[in-house]
N, C-alpha and C positions, 0 to 999 in steps of 0.2 A: 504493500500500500504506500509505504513511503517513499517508495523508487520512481513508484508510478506520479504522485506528485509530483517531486521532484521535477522530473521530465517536464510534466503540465506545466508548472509553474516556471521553467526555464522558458519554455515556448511562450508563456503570457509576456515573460520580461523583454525577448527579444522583442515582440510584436510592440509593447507599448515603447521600447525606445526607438524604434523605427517612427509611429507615430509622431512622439516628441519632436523627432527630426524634422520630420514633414510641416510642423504647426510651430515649430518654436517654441516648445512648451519644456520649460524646465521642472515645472510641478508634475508633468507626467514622466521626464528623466528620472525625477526625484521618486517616481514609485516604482520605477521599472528597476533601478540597480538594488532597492529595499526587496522588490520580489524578488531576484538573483539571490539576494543576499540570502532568505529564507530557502530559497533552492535549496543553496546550498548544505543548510543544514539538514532540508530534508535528506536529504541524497548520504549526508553524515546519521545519519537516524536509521537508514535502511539499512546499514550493516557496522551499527557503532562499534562494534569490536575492531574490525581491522579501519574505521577512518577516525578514529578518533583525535589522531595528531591534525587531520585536516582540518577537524568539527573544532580545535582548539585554535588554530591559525583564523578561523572566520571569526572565530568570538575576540582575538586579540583584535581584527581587522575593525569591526564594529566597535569597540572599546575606545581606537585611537582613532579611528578618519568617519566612523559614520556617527557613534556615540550621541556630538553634539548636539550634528545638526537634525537627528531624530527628534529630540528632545525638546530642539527647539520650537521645529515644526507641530509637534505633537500639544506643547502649552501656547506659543506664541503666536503663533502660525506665521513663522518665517524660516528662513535656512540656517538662519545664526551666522550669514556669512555677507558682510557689510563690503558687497564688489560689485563693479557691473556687471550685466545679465550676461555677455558672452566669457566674464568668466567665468562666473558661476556655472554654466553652461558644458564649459570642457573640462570645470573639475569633476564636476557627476558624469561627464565622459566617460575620463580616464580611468574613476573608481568602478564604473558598470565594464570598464574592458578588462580592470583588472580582475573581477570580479568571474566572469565568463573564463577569462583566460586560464585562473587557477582552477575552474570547474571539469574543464575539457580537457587542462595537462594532466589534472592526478585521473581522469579516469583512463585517459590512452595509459597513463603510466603505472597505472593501477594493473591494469591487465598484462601488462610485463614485469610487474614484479609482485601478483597475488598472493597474497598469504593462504598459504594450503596447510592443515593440519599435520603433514609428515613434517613440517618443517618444526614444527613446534619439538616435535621426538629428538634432533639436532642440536648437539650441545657444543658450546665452545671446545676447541680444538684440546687435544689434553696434555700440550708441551708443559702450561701448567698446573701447581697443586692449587689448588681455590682456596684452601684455608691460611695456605702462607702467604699468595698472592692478598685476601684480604687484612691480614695482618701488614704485612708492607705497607698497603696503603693507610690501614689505619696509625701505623707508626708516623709517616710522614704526615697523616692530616694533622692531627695534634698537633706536630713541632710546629707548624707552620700555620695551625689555626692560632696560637701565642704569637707569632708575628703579625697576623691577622687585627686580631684584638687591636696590638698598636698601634698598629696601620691606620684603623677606624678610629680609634679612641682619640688619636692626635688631631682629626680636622673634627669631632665631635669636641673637642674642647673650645677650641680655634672659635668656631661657630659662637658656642653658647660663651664667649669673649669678645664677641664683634659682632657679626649679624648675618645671615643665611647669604646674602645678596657680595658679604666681603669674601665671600669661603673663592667664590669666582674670579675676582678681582685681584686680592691681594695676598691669596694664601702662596705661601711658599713652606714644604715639609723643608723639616730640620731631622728627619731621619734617612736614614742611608738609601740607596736606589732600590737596593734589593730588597727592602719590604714592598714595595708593591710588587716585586715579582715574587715575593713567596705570597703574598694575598693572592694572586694569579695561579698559584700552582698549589694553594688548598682548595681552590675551585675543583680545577684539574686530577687531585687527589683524588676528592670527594665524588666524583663524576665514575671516575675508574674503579672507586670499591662498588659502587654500584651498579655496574656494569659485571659485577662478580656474583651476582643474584643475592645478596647476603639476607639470614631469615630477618623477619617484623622486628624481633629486638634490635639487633645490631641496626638498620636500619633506621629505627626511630632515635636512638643514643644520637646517632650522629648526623641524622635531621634534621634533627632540631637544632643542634647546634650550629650546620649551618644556616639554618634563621634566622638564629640567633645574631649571627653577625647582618644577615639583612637587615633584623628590626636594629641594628645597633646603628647604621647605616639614617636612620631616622632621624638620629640626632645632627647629623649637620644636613639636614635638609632632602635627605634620597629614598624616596620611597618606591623605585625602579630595582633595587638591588633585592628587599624583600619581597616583593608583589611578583620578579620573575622566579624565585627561588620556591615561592608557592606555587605557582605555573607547571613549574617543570617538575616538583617532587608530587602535587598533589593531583594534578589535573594532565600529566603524562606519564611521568615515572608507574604509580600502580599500576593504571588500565595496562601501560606496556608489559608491565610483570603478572600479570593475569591474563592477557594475551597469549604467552609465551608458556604460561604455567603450564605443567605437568599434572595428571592425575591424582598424582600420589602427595601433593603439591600445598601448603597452604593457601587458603583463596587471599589474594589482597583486594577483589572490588567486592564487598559485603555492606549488607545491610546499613549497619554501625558506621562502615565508611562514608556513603550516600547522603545515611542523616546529617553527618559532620561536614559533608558537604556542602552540603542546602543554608545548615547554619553560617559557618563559616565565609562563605561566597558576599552575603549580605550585609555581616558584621564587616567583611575586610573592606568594602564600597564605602561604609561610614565612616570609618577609621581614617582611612586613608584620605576624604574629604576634610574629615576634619585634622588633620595635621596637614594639609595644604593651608587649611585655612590659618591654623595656630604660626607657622612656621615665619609668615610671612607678614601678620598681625600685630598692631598694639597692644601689648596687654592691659591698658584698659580699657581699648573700644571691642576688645575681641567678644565675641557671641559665636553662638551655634545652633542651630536648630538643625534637629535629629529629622526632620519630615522635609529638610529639603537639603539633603546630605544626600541623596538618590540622586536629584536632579544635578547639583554641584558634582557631581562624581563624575558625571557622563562629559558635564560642559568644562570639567578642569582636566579632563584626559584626552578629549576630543580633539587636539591642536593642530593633528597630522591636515586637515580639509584647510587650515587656512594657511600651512606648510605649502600644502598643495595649491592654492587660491596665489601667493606671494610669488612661489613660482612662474606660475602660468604671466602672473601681472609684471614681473622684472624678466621675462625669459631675454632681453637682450641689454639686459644690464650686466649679467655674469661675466667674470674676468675672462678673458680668452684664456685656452692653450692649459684647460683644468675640464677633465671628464673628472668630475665629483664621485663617480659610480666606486671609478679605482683607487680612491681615496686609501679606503686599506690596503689596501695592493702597495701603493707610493710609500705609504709611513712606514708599513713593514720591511720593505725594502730598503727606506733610506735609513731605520735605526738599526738594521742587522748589520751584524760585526762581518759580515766579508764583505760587503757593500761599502763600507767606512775603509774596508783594508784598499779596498782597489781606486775606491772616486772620494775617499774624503770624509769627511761627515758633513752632511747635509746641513743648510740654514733653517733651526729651526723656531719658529714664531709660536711667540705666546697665545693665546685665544683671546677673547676680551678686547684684542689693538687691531687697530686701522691693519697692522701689518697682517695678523694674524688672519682677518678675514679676507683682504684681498689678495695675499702671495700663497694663504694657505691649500690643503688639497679638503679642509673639513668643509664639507655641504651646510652642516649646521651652524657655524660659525658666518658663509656669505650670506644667507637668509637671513642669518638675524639681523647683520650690519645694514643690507637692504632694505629691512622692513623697517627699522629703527635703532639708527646706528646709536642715538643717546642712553637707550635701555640697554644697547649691546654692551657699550663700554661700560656701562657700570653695573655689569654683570647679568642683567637678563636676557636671557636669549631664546629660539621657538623651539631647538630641538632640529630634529628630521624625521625623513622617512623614505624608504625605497622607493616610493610612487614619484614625488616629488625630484631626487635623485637621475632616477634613470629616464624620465621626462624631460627634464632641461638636458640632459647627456643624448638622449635616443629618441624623444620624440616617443609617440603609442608605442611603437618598435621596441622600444627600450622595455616598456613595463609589462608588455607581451613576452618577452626573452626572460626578464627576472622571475614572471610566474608558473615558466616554464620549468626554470632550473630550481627554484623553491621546490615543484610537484613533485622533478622527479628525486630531489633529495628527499621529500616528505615521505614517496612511496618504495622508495631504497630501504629507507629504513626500519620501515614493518617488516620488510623481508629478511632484513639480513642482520638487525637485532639477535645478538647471542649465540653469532658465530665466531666470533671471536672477544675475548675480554677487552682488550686497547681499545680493536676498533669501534666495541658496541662502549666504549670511552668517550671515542671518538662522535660516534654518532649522539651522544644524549649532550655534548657538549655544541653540536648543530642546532640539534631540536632549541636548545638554550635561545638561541642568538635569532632564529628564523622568527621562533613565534613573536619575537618581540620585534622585528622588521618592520612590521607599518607604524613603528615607531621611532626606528634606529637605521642606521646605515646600509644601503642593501647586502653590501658585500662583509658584513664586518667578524664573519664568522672565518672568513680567511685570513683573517691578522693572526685571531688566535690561534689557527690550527699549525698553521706554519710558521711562526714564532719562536724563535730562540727558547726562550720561555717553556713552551708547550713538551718542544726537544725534550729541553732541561730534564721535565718533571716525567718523563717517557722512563730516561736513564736513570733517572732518581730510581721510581721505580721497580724496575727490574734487576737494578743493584742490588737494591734492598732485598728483594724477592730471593736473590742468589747466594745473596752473607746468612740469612734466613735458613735459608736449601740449607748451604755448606755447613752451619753450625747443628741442622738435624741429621746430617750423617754423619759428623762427628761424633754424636752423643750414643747416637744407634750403634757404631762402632765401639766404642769404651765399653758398649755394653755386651 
């Protein structure tokens, strides 16, 4: 039944944006890529087990580019997007192509890479033991969750010493480089023991904990670090590990988890309004109202449509001889140490300066300067987002290409989850970065992968894993 919608409702959307075409009507754009949108979940509903990474990429999508102007439209009866009609016009374009586009790549891609049941019986490869390989990792997450803390704790000071808006502007760490590369590589850890199936306890120990540095992330003003950290353990990680479960298998999507979901989902929408709203607040004119922390939620998350509107409005203001797309491609390449041995080390610009927005290769950084170079400099700025990105770089072309390669990473993944421990590392370290794309960089999950850094913690790793090994044949042997 739900397949069958699906379909239905995909054929209504196209039809009503073809009309829109014909009549110049944005109000029926505006219902045709809503219908898309709900396709889509239909089509996630008909067989939630294997799309549910998809069914998560549409709710991050509506969260950050349609959220607002739903919201708007729904109390105000406008778009919540203060431009003229023909921009307005190609933004609901791009969002209804992006929209299709991801519909059509993960189903061709679905059928090249369907999850079948034999695959489930397929276990990672057995060069290694699971119980030392998750010992390794939990050895390094520890050492390197205590750098972590630091890491966090020193711009949470900073903050609650100056003001959310100076953390931007004026902060300089007086700790060494390498904490943020071990903050980087207890990510990395934590990704890799779980990627080892470990049971519900171990699991939850250090779940939480990574959370924990989320919510701790709170304190200088980042509510992106905890909200993806719940994304990806709560609303990916299970289903995947239920997915893939075994018979004999503890279940992880139960009853009890569902409930806590349902709670959870609503509390965390208020929360997080209301510490946008404290964050940035007088405290004595600060107020809050719990009944309209739903609506605030939608319209303070929603940014990506007018990312996308700023876009479209400066498309020939942009610095020449800067495809934005390869941003992480350029930084990775000019901070890695064989790149520095052959050309140098590259010029590099602060964020927040005239320099930084027009010499730099960040997307989010020339949007802001263009939209408002005086909130830029003194620390406000819009963010990004893939849509907007590979639109000013590629034109429809562009966000047709990045929905493409989303899908077929998205449907890669179901398949080939828990064939190997690194790579099914690898792969949940993806899922991280994608589902949070109509909020963030298109490409920004290739920094991390290929990253000095990422190396690093590969070797760390498997070192550990081998000193591990070597000291239980030792022992086995004495004995």
């Amino acid at each position: 039944m739900f397949k069958l919608f699906s379909w239905l409702s995909l054929v209504l959307s196209l039809v009503l944006w073809m009309i829109s075409a014909l009549l110049s009507n944005n109000t029926l754009l505006f219902c045709s890529f809503h219908i898309m949108w709900i396709s889509n979940l239909l089509y996630t509903m008909a067989s939630i087990q294997r799309r549910f990474i998809f069914g998560v990429f549409n709710l991050t999508f509506f969260l950050f580019v349609m959220g607002r102007m739903t919201i708007s439209f729904i109390f105000y009866k406008d778009f919540g997007l203060d431009y003229r009609f023909d921009i307005i016009s190609k933004v609901f374009s791009i969002i209804m192509l992006a929209l299709i586009s991801i519909r059509i790549f993960y189903s061709l891609f679905e059928k090249r890479y369907v999850v079948k049941s034999s695959i489930k019986r397929k276990t990672a490869n057995n060069y290694f033991d699971v119980s030392l390989l998750q010992k390794a990792c939990i050895y390094l997450y520890w050492i390197t969750f205590i750098f972590s803390v630091i890491y966090v704790l020193e711009r949470v000071l900073y903050v609650q010493a100056t003001s959310y808006t100076s953390y931007y502007t004026s902060f300089k760490t007086s700790l060494p480089s390498m904490f943020a590369k071990l903050y980087t590589m207890n990510e990395i850890f934590f990704f890799i023991y779980l990627a080892t199936n470990p049971r519900k306890k171990g699991f939850l120990i250090l779940g939480l904990s990574f959370l924990a540095i989320g919510a701790l992330s709170l304190g200088y003003g980042q509510r992106n670090p905890i909200a993806l950290r719940f994304c990806i353990l709560v609303l990916t990680y299970i289903p995947l590990r239920e997915l893939f479960r075994k018979q004999n298998e503890e279940k992880w999507v139960t009853k009890k988890y569902r409930f806590w979901l349902l709670v959870s989902v609503p509390l965390a929408m208020i929360f997080f309004t209301f510490w946008g709203s404290f964050r940035v607040a007088d405290n004595q004119n600060f107020s809050f109202n719990i009944g309209e922390a739903f609506l605030n939620f939608f319209d303070s998350q929603g940014n990506s449509a007018r990312i996308l509107a700023e876009t479209v409005l400066n498309i020939n203001s942009f610095p020449e001889n800067r495809i934005y797309t390869l941003g992480p491609i350029v930084e990775f390449l000019q901070n890695n140490i064989f790149y520095k041995a052959l050309f140098g080390s590259a010029i590099y610009y602060d964020g927040f300066t005239v320099e930084g927005a027009i010499e730099g290769w960040n997307f989010a950084d020339v949007i802001s300067y263009l939209y408002s170079p005086f909130h830029y400099l003194n620390g406000v700025g819009l963010g990004s987002t893939y849509l907007a990105e590979t639109f000013k770089d590629f034109g429809y072309m562009g966000v047709v290409m990045i929905s493409a390669i989303y899908m077929a990473i998205i449907s890669y993944i179901v398949k080939n989850y828990k064939r190997n421990y690194f790579v099914s590392g690898v792969v949940l370290i993806l899922i991280y970065d994608i589902i949070y794309a109509p909020r963030d960089s298109a490409l920004s999950f290739v920094g991390r992968i290929f990253s000095i850094t990422f190396l690093a913690s590969i070797v760390c790793v498997y070192l550990t894993y081998k000193y591990l090994e070597s000291r239980r044949i030792k022992v086995g042997a004495s004995k």
